[in-house]
C-alpha positions in Angstrom: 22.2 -0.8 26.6 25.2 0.5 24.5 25.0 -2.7 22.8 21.2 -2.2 21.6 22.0 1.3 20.5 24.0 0.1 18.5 22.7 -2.5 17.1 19.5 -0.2 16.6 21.8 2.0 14.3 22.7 -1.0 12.3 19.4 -1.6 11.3 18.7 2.0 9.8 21.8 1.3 7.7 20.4 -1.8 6.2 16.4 -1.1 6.4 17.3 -1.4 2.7 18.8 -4.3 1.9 18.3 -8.1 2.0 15.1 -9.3 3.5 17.3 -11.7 4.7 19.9 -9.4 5.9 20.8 -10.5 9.5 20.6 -7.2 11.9 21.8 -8.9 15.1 22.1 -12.1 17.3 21.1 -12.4 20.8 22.7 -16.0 22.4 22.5 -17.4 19.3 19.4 -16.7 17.7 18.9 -14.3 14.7 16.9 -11.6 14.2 16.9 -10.7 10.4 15.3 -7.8 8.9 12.7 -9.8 7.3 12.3 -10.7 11.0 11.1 -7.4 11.9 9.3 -6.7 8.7 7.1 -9.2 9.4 6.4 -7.6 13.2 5.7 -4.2 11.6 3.2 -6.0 8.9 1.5 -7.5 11.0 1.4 -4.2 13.1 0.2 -2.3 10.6 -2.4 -4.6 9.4 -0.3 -5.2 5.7 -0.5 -1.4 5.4 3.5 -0.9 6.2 3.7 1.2 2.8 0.9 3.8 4.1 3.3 5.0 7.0 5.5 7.7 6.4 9.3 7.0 5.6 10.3 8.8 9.2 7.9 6.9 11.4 8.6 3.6 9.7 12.4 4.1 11.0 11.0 4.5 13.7 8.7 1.6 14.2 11.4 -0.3 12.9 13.7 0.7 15.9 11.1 0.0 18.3 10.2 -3.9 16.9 14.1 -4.3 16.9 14.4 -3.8 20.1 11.0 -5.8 21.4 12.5 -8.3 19.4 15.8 -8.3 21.5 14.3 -7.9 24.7 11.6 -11.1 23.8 14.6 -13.6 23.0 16.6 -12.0 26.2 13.5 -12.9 28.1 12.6 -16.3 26.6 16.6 -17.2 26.5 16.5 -17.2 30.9 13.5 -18.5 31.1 15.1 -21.3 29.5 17.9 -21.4 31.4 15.9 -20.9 34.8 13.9 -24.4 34.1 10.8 -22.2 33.8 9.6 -24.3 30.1 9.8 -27.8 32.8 7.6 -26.0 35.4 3.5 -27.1 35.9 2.2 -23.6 35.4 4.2 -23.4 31.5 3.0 -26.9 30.1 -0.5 -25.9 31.5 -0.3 -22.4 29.4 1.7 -24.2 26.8 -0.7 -27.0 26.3 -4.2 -24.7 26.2 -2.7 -22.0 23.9 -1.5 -24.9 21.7 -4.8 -26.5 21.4 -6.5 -23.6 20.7 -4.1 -22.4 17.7 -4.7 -26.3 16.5 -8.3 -25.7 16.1 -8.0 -22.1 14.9 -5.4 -23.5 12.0 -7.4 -26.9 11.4 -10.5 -24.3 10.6 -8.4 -22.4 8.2 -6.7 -24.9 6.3 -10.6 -26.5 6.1 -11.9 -23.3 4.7 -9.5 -22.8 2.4 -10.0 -26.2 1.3 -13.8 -26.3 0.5 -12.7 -22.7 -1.2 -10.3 -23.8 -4.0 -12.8 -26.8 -4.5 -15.2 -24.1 -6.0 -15.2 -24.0 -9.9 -16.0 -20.8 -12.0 -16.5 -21.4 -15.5 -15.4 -19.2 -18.6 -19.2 -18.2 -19.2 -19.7 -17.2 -16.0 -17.0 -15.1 -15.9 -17.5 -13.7 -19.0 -21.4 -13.3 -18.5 -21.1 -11.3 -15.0 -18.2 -9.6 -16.8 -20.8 -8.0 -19.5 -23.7 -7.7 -17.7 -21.2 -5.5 -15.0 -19.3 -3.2 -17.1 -19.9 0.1 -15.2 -18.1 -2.1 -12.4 -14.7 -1.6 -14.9 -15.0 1.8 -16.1 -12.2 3.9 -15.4 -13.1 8.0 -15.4 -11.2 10.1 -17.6 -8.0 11.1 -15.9 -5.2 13.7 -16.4 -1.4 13.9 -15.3 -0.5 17.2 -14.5 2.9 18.9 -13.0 2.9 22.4 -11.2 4.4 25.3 -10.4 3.4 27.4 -7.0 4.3 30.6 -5.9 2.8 33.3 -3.8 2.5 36.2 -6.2 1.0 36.5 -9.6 3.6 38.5 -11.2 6.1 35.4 -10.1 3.6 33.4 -12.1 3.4 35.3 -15.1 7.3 35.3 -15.6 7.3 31.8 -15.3 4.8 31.5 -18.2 6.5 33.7 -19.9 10.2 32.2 -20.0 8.0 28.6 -20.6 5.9 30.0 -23.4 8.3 29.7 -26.1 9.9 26.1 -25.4 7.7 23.2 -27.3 7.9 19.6 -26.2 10.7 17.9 -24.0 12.1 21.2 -24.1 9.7 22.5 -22.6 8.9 19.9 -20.3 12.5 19.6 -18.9 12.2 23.2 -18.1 9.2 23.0 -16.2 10.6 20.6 -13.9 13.6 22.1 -13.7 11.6 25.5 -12.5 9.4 23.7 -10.5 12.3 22.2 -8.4 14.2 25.7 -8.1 10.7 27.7 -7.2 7.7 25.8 -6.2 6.7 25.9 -2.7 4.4 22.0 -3.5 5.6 19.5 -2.0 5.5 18.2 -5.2 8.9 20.5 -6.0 11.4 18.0 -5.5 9.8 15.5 -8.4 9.6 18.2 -10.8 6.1 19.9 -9.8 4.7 15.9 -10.8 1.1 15.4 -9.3 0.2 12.5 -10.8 -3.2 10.8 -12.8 -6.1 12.6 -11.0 -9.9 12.1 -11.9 -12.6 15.0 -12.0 -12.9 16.3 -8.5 -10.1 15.2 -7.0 -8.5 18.9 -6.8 -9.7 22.2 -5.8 -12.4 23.1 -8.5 -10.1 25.7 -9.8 -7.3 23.4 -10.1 -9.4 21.0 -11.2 -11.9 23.0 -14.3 -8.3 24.0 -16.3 -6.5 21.0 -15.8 -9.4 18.9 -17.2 -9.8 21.9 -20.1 -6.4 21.5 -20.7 -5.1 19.2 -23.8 -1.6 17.0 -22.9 1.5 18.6 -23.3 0.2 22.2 -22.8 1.0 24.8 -20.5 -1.3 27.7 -19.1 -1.3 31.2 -20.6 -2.6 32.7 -17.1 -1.7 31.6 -13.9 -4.5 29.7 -12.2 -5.4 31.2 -8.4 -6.6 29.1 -5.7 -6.2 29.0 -2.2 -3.1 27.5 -2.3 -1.2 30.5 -4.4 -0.3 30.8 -8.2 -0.4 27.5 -10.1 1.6 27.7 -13.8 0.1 24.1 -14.9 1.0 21.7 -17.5 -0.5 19.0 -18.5 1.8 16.0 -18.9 -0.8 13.1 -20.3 -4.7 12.6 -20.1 -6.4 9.4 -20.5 -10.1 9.4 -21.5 -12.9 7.2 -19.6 -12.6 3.4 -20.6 -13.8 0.4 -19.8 -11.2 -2.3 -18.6 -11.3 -5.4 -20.8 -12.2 -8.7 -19.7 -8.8 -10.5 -19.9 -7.9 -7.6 -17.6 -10.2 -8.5 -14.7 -11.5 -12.0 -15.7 -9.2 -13.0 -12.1 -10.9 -10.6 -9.8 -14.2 -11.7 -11.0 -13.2 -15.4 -10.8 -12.6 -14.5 -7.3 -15.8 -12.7 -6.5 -17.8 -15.1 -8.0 -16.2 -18.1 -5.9 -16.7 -15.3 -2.5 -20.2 -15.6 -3.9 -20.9 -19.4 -4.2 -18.7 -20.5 -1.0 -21.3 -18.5 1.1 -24.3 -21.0 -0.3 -21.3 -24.1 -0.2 -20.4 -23.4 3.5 -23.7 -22.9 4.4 -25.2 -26.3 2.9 -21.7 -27.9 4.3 -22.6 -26.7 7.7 -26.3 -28.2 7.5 -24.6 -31.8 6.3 -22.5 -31.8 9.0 -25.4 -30.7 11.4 -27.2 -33.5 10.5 -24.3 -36.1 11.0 -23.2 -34.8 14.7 -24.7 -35.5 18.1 -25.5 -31.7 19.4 -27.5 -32.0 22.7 
């Protein structure tokens, strides 16, 4: 058990490096990280990213060591004979035929897929009889300061007020870090590009009032506190041009013509099989 603990502290010291990286061997066989990556991906349904940077240790720990305890297991059944016994090659032989046909159907479907052609016009065509489908809303970047008490507020604005440009940028942040109580402190009060709507409407109605590179005169009140805002960029509503998103169409429209190709497939074969 010593020897798993271990090993399990290993692997947070090199979560970070090579996928290739090898975290342990158990009678011979590796586990490498990109070993357990691929556990937690498929855990997580490809949505590894989405989990927070403390439970993703975790789960990383825990797939380390159901990895170690799998090859312990499989290693004595091997050596108990268990892989020559009746009850194995029965298992063995019906879980193998099944995957056969699951993989056989798979490789077929993706076969008939990449068969299916999608010209330039039709791309092109869907593309502008579609273009709402590609419009992007206008959008702002904004960075923050929060405190509890108005009066804080205003003597922020008020050491700000005088700085222009990545003077007074660099001061925001550095403020932001030293006296925000967002989350959003340690990167400089940085929220990010934010549509209409996606803050409270206080929040929201000045930052989208708000031209780039300007701070607030007044502190803005919401629930939240005193916000000192300032906007770093905006972006205005556009439409995203075709050599942008001619792939993801190309892909939609084969999604589209494989359900009328599988189908008349399906009614070919029909016709040339003995169903009783």
């Amino acid at each position: 058990m010593k020897t798993v603990t271990r090993l399990i502290a290993l692997l947070a010291m090199v979560s970070t490096m090579s996928m290739a990286q090898i975290l342990v061997t158990v009678n011979g066989t590796v586990i490498t990280q990109e070993d357990v990556d691929k556990e937690l991906m498929n855990a997580t349904q490809g949505r590894l990213n989405q989990v927070p940077q403390e439970k993703q240790a975790e789960f990383r720990k825990q797939v380390l060591e159901q990895l170690i305890a799998k090859e312990l297991v499989y290693d004595d059944a091997k050596k108990s004979g268990l892989l020559n016994s009746p009850d194995f090659k029965e298992r063995y032989e019906e879980v193998t035929n099944r995957i056969k046909k699951e993989v056989a159907i798979q490789v077929w479907q993706k076969r008939e897929f990449d068969k299916i052609a999608v010209s330039e016009k039709e791309k092109k065509d869907y593309y502008d009889a579609n273009k709402e489908e590609f419009a992007e809303d206008e959008s702002v970047r904004a960075r923050h300061i929060l405190v509890d008490k108005e009066s804080d507020a205003k003597s922020i604005i008020a050491e700000l007020k005088p700085l222009k440009g990545e003077a007074l940028k660099n001061k925001f942040m550095e403020i932001a870090k030293e006296k925000s109580s967002c989350t959003s402190a340690p990167e400089g009060g940085d929220l990010g590009y934010f549509t209409e709507g996606q803050m409270v409407p206080e929040f929201n109605n000045k930052a989208f009032s708000m031209k780039a590179k300007e701070l607030t005169t007044e502190p803005v009140k919401t629930q939240f506190g005193y916000h000192v805002i300032y906007i770093e960029d905006k972006k205005p509503k556009t439409t995203r041009n075709y050599s942008e998103v001619k792939m993801a169409i190309e892909q939609r429209l084969k999604v589209e013509k494989a359900k009328n190709v599988m189908l008349q497939k399906m009614k070919e074969l029909e016709k040339k099989a003995q169903i009783k």
